[in-house]
DOVOLUM-924271 format. One line per field, with one value per residue: residue number from 1; residue in one letter; x, y, z of N, C-alpha, C in turn. Coordinates in steps of 0.001 Angstrom, whole numbers, padded with zeros to 6 digits, always signed. Example, Ala and Ser with C-alpha at 12.3 -4.5 7.8 and 13.67 -1.06 7.14 Angstrom:
nr: [1  2]
rest: [A  S]
n_c1: [+013190  +012850]
n_c2: [-005690  -002250]
n_c3: [+007800  +007080]
ca_c1: [+012300  +013670]
ca_c2: [-004500  -001060]
ca_c3: [+007800  +007140]
c_c1: [+013200  +012900]
c_c2: [-003300  +000030]
c_c3: [+007800  +007870]
//
This chain:
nr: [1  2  3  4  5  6  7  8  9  10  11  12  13  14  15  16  17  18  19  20  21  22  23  24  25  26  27  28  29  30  31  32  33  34  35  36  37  38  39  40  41  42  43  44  45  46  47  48  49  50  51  52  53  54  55  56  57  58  59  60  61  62  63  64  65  66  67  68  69  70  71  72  73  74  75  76  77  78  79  80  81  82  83  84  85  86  87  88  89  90  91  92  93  94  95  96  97  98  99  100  101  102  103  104  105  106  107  108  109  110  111  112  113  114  115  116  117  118  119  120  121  122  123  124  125  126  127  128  129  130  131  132  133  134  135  136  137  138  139  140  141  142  143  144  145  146  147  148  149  150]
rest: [X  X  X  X  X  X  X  X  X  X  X  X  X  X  X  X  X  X  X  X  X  X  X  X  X  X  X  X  X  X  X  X  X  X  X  X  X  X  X  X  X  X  X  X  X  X  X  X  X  X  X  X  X  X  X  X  X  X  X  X  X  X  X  X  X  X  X  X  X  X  X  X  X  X  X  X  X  X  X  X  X  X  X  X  X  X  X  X  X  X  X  X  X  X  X  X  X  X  X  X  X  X  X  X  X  X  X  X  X  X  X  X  X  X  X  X  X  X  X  X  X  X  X  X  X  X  X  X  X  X  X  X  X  X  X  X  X  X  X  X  X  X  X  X  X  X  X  X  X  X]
n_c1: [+008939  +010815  +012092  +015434  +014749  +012333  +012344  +010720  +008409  +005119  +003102  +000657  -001917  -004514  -008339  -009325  -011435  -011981  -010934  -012739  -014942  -016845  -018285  -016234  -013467  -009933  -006700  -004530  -001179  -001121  +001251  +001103  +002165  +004826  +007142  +008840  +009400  +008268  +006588  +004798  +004083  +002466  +000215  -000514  -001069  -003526  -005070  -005933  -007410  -009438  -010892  -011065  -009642  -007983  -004773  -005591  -005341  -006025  -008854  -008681  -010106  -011098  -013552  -014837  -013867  -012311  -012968  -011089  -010843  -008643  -006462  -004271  -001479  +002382  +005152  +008211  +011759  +014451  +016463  +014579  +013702  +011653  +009878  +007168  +004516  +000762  -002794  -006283  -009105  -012101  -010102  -006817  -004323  -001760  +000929  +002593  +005711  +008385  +011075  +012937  +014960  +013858  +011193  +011291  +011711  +009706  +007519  +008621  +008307  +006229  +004569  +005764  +004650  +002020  +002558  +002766  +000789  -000893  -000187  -000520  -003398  -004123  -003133  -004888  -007344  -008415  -009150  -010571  -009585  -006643  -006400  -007149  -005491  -003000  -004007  -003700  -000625  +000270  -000583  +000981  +003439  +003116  +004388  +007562  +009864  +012592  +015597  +017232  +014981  +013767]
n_c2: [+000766  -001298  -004495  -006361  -008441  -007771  -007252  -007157  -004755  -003800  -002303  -000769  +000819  +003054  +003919  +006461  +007666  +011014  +012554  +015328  +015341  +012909  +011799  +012173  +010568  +010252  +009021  +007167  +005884  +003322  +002129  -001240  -003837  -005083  -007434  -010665  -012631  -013007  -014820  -014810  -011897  -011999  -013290  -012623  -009661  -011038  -011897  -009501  -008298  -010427  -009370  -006487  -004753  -002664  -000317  +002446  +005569  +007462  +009967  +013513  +014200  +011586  +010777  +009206  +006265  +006425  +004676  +002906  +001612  -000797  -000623  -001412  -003566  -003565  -004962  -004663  -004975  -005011  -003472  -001521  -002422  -003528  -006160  -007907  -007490  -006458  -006576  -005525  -007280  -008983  -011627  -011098  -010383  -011484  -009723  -010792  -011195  -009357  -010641  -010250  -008436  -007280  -007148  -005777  -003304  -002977  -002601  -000267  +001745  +001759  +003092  +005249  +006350  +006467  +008207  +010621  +010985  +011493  +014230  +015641  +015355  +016709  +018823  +019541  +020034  +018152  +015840  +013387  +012002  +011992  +010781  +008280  +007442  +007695  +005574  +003235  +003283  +003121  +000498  -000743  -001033  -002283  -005151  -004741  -005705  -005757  -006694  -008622  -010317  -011572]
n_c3: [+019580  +017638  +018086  +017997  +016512  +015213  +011743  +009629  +007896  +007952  +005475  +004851  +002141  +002472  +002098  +004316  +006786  +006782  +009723  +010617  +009038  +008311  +005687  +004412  +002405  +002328  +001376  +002737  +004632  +006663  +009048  +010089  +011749  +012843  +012118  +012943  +010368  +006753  +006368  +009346  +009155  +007133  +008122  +010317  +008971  +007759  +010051  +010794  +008635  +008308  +010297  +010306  +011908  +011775  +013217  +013388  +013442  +016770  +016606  +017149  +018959  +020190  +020273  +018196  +016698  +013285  +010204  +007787  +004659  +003224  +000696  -000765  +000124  +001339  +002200  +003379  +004545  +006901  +005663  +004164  +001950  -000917  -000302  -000701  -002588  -002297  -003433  -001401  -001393  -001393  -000157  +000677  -002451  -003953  -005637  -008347  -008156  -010483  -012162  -014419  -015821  -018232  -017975  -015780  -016489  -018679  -016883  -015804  -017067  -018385  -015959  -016003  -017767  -017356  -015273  -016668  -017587  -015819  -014590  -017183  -016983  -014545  -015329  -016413  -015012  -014250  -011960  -011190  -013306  -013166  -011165  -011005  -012752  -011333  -009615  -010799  -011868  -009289  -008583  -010443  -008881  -007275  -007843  -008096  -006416  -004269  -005967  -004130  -002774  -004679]
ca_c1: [+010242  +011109  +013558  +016285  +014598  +011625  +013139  +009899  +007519  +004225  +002309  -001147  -002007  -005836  -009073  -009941  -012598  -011296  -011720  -013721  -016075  -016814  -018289  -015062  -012388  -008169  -005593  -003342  -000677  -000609  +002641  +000512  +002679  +006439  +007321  +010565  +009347  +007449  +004988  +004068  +003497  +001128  -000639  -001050  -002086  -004579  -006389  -006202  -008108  -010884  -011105  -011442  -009284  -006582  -004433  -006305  -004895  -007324  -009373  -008197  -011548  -011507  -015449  -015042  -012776  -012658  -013058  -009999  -010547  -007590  -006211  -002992  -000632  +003587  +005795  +009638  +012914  +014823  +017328  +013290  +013609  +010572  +009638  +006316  +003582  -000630  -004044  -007215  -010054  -012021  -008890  -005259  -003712  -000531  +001093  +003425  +006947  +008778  +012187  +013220  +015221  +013348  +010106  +011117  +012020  +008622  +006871  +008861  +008038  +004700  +004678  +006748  +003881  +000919  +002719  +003325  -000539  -001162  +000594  -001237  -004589  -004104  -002941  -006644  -008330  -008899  -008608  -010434  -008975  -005465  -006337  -007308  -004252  -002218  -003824  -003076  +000789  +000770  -000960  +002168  +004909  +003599  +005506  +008692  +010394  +014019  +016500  +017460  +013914  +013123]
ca_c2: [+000528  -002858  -005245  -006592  -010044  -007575  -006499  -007153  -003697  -004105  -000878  -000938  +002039  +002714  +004916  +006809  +008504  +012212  +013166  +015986  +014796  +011203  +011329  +012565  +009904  +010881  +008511  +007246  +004669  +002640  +001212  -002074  -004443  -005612  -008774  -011711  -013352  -012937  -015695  -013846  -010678  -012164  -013953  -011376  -009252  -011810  -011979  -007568  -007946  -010503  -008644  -005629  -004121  -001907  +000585  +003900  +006728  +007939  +011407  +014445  +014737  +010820  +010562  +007965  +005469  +006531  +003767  +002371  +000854  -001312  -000509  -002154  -003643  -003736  -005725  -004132  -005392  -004019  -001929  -000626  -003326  -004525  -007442  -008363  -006527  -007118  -005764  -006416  -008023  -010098  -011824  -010160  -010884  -010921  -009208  -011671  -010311  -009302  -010921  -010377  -007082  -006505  -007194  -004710  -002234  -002568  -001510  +001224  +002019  +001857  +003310  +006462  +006724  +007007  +009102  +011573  +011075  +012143  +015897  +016054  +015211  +017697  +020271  +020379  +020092  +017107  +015154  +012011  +010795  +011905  +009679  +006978  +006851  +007513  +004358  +002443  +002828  +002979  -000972  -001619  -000964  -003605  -006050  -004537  -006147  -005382  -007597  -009412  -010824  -011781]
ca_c3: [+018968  +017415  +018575  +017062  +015792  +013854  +010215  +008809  +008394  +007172  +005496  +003689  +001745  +001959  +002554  +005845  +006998  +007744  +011252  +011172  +007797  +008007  +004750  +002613  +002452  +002158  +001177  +003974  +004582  +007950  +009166  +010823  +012100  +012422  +012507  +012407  +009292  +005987  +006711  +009842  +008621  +005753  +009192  +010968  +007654  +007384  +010758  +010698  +007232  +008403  +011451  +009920  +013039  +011307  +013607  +013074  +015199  +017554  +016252  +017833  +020349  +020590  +020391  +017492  +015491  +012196  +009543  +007286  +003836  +002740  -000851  -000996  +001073  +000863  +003158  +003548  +005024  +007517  +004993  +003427  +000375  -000975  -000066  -001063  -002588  -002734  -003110  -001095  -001978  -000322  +000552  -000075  -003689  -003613  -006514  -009156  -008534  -011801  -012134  -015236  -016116  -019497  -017312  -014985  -017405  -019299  -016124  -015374  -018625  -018457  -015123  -016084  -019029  -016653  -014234  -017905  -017979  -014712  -014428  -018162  -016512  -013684  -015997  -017175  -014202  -014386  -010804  -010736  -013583  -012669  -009595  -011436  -013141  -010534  -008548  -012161  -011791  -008080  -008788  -011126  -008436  -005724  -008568  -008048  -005447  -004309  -006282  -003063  -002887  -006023]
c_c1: [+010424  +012410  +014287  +015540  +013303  +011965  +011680  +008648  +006263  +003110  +001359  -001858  -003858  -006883  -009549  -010502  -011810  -012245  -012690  -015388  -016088  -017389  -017349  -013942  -011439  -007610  -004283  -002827  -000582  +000702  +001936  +001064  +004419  +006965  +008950  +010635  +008262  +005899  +004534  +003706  +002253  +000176  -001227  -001476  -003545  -005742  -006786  -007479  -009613  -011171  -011894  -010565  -007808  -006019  -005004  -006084  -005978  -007852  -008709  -008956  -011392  -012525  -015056  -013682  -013058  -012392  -011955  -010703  -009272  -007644  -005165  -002599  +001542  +004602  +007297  +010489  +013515  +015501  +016081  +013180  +011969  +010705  +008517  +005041  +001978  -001830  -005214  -008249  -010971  -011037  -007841  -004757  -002702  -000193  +002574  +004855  +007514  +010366  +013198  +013553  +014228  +011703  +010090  +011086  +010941  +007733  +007052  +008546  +006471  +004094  +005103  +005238  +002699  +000886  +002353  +001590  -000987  -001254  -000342  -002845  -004915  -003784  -004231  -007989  -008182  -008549  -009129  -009648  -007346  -005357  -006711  -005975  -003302  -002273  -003316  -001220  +001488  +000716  +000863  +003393  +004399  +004090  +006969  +009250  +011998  +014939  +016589  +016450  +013217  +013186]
c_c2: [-000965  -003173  -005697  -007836  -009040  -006472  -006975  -006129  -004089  -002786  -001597  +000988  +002171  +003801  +005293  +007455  +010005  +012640  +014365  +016009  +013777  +011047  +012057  +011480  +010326  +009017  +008219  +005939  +004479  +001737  -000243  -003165  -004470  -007010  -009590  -012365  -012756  -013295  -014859  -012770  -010913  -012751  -013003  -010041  -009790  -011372  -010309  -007676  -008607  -009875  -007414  -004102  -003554  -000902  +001908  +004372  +007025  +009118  +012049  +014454  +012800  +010384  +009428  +007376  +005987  +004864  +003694  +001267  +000482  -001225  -001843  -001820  -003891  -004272  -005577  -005030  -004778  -002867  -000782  -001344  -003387  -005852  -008465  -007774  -006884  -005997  -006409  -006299  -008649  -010830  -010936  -011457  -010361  -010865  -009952  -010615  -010205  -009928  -011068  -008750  -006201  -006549  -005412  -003431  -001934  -002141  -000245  +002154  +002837  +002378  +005091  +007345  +007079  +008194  +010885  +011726  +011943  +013578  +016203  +016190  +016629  +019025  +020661  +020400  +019016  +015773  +013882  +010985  +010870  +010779  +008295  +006515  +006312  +006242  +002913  +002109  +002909  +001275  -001666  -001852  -001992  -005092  -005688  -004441  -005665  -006887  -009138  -010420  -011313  -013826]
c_c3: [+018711  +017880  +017637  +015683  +014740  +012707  +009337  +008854  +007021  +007209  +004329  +003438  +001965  +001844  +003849  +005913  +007838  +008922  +011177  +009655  +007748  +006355  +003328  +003775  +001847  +002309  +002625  +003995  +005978  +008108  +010232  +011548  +011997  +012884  +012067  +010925  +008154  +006027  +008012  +009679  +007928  +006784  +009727  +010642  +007676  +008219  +010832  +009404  +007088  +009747  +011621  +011138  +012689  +012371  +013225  +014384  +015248  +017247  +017500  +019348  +021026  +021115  +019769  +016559  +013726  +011017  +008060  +006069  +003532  +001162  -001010  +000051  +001034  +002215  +002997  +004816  +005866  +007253  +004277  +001875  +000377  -000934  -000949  -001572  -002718  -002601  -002027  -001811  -001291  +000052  -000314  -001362  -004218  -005200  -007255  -008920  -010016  -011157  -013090  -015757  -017082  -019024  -016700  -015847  -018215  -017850  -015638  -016098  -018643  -017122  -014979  -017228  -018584  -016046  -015483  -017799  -016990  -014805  -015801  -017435  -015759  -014022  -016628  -016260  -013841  -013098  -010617  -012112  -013423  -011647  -009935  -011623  -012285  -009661  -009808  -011876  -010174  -007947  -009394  -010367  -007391  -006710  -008640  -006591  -005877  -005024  -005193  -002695  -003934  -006143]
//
């Protein structure tokens, strides 16, 4: 449970090794830290990322750790704002906030237009590139930060 002083939650979306197939990877978001400040969060992001030592719940049997690629990462407020959004990379790259209504409004845009792609994709079968897409306009929303943060 966090204390009062941490309003800062830090989740990273990424790949994990499913527990009972290590070689098929699933989609999962870790909630990895919480912290008092921005700059700590992105610190303690940091040393997790050359570390390589992400929170991964323990397998059911607890024989082995399963293994955690980092996709993206998003850094929230205590009301659940965005805060800050990035991908990794060899290092994390943090993602240009938009601040500009007619900004925002062309990604939602263009965001709303993938998603339209998507459900089309999947209506023909068609799953990795639905999943492409889908990681396409999932990319466009770590630029949309909450107002308050901008």
């Amino acid at each position: 449970m966090a204390s009062q002083e941490d309003i800062f939650t830090v989740q990273v979306t990424g790949l994990m090794q499913h527990p009972e197939r290590p070689q098929s990877l699933r989609e999962e978001t870790l909630t990895v830290c919480e912290t008092a400040s921005v700059t700590e969060a992105v610190q303690r992001l940091k040393v997790m990322h050359l570390l390589g030592d992400w929170p991964v719940p323990e397998t059911p049997s607890g024989q082995c750790r399963r293994a955690f690629f980092p996709m993206t990462v998003m850094i929230y407020d205590i009301q659940d704002n965005k805060v800050l959004g990035g991908r990794f990379y060899d290092e994390i790259v943090w993602a240009q906030p938009v601040t500009l209504a007619s900004e925002r409004l062309s990604l939602e845009k263009q965001q709303q237009q993938l998603c339209q792609s998507v459900v089309l994709e999947q209506g023909w079968q068609n799953t990795q590139a639905a999943r492409v897409l889908w990681h396409e306009a999932h990319l466009l929303s770590l630029h949309m930060v909450s107002p308050c943060h901008q």
